[in-house]
VEXDREN-2710 file (C-alpha; in Angstrom, 1 decimal):
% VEXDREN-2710
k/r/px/py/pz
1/UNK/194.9/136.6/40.0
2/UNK/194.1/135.2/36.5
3/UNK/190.7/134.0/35.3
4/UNK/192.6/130.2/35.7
5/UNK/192.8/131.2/39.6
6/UNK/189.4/132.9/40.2
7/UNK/186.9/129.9/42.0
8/UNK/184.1/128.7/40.3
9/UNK/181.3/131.2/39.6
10/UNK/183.5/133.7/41.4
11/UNK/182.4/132.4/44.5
12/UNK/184.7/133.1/47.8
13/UNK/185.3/131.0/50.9
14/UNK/183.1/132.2/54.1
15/UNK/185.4/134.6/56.1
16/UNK/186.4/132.7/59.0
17/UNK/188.1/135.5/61.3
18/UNK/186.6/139.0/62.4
19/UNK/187.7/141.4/60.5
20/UNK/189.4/144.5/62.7
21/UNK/189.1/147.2/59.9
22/UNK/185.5/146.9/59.2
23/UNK/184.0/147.4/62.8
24/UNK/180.6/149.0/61.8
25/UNK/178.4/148.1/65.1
26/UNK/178.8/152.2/66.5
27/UNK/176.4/153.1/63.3
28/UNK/173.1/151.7/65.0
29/UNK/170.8/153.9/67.3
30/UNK/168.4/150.8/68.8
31/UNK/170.3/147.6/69.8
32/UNK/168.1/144.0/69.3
33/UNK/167.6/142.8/72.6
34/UNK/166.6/138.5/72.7
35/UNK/164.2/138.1/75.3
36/UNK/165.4/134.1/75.5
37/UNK/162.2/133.0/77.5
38/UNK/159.8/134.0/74.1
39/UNK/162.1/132.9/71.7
40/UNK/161.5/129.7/69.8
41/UNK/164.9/129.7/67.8
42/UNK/163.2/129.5/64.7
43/UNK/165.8/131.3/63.2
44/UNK/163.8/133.9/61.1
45/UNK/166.3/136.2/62.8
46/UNK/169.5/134.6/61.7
47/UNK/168.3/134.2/58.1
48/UNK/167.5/137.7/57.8
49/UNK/170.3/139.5/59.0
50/UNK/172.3/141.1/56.3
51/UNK/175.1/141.2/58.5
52/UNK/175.5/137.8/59.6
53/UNK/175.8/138.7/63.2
54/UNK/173.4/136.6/64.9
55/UNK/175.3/132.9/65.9
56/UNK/173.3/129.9/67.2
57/UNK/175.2/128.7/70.5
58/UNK/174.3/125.7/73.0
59/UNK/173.3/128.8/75.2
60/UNK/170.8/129.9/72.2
61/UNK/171.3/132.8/70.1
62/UNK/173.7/135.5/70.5
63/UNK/173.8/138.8/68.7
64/UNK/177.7/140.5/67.1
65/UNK/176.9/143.9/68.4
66/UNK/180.2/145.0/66.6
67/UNK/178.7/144.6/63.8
68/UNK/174.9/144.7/64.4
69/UNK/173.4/147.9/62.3
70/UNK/170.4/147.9/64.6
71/UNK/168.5/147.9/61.1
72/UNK/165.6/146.0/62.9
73/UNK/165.1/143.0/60.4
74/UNK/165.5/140.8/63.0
75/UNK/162.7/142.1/65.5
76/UNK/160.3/142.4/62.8
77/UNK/160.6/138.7/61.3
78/UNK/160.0/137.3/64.9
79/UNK/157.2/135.4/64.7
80/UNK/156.3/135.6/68.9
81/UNK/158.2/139.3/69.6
82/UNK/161.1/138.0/71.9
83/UNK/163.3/140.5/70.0
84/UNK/162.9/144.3/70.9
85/UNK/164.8/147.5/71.3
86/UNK/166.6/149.2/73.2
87/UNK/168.3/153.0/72.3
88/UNK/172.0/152.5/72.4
89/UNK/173.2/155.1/74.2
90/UNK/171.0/153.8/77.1
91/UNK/172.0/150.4/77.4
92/UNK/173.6/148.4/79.8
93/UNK/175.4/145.7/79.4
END
């Protein structure tokens, strides 16, 4: 690619598709569990998460856990605690 090709800024378009190969969601310990009847969908969760994997649905939010880190960012910018956690290897789906 030549400098003529790059986008502006070197900005790239959104991904669009889930990416296979880069399956990280086995690294977390605690999985973010929504507690739907607290939550006010103010969002704070969705901006925070580095990994993008929250998604607001007509259902309300739903978490990626293929690619959830269970690095807790979520739970701790909820304003009314409808996000806790739950050790991985003891939950059920």
């Amino acid at each position: 690619m030549t400098h003529t090709e790059m986008p502006f800024a070197g900005t790239v378009d959104c991904p669009t598709t889930v990416n296979r190969g880069m399956v990280t969601g086995c690294w977390k310990m605690k999985r973010p569990v929504q507690n739907r009847d607290l939550c006010t969908e103010c969002l704070n969760c969705w901006i925070v998460c580095p990994d993008a994997c929250i998604t607001q649905t007509d259902d309300g939010l739903t978490w990626n856990y293929e690619f959830c880190k269970g690095c807790g960012l979520c739970g701790q910018e909820c304003p009314v605690g409808a996000i806790t956690y739950v050790p991985e290897l003891e939950f059920k789906d």
